[in-house]
C-alpha positions in Angstrom: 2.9 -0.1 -29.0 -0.5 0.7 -29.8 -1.3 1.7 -25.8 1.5 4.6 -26.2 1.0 5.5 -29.4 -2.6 6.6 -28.1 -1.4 8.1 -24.9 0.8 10.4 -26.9 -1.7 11.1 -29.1 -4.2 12.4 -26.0 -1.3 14.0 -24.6 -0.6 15.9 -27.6 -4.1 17.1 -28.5 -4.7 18.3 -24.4 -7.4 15.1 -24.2 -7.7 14.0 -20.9 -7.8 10.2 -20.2 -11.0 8.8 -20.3 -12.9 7.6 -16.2 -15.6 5.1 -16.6 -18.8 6.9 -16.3 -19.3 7.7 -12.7 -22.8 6.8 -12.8 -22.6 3.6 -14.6 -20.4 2.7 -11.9 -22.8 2.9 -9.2 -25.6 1.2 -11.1 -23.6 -2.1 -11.8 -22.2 -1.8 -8.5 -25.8 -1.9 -6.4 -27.1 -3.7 -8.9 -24.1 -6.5 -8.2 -24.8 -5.3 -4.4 -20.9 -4.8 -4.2 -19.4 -1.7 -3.3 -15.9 -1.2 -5.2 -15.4 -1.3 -8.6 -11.9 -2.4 -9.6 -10.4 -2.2 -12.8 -7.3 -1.7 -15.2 -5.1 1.5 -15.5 -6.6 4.6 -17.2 -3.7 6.3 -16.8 -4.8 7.8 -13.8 -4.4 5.0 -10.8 -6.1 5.8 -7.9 -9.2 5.4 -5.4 -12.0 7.6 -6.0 -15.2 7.6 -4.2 -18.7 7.7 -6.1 -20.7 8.9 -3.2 -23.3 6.6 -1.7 -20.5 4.6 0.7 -19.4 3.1 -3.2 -15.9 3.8 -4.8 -13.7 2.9 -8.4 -10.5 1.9 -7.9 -7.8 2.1 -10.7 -5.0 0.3 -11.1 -1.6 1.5 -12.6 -0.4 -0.2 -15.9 2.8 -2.8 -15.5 5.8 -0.7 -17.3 8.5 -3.1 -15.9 10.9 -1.4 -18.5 10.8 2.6 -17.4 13.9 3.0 -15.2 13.5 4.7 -12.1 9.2 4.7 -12.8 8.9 1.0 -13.3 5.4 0.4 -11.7 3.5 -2.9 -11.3 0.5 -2.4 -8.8 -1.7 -5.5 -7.3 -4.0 -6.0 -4.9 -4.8 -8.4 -1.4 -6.8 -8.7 1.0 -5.5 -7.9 4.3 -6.4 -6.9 7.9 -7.4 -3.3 6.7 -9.4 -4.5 3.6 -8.5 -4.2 0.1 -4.6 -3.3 0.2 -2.5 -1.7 -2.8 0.9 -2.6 -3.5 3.8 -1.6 -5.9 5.2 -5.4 -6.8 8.4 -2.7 -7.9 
């Protein structure tokens, strides 16, 4: 598919996967008054803080068909917070 297909390509040139703008982040966020920004895979799934008590979190893409890798993250809200959660 066309998601691959341009994941191989960025692999192959030595690109590296493209963050949202760190400090675009933080503007929507205290403009929205929120303090996590939560989004769809990047190829790099993760939590990262932006400074300022504010963070980005990533989730990993749903490849239900990769053997041994198959990955499907999600989210809920427990106890702790904001939880992450391999549905695989």
């Amino acid at each position: 598919d066309a998601s691959r297909q341009a994941q191989a390509q960025q692999q192959h040139e030595g690109l590296p996967f493209a963050d949202p703008d760190a400090d675009h982040c933080r503007q929507l966020l205290n403009t929205a008054g929120a303090r996590m920004f939560i989004h769809g895979h990047t190829h790099r799934p993760g939590c990262f803080s932006l400074g300022q008590g504010l963070s980005r979190l990533c989730l990993s893409d749903w490849e239900l068909d990769h053997g041994d890798a198959a990955r499907a993250e999600c989210l809920y809200l427990g106890p702790e917070g904001i939880q992450r959660d391999a549905l695989m």
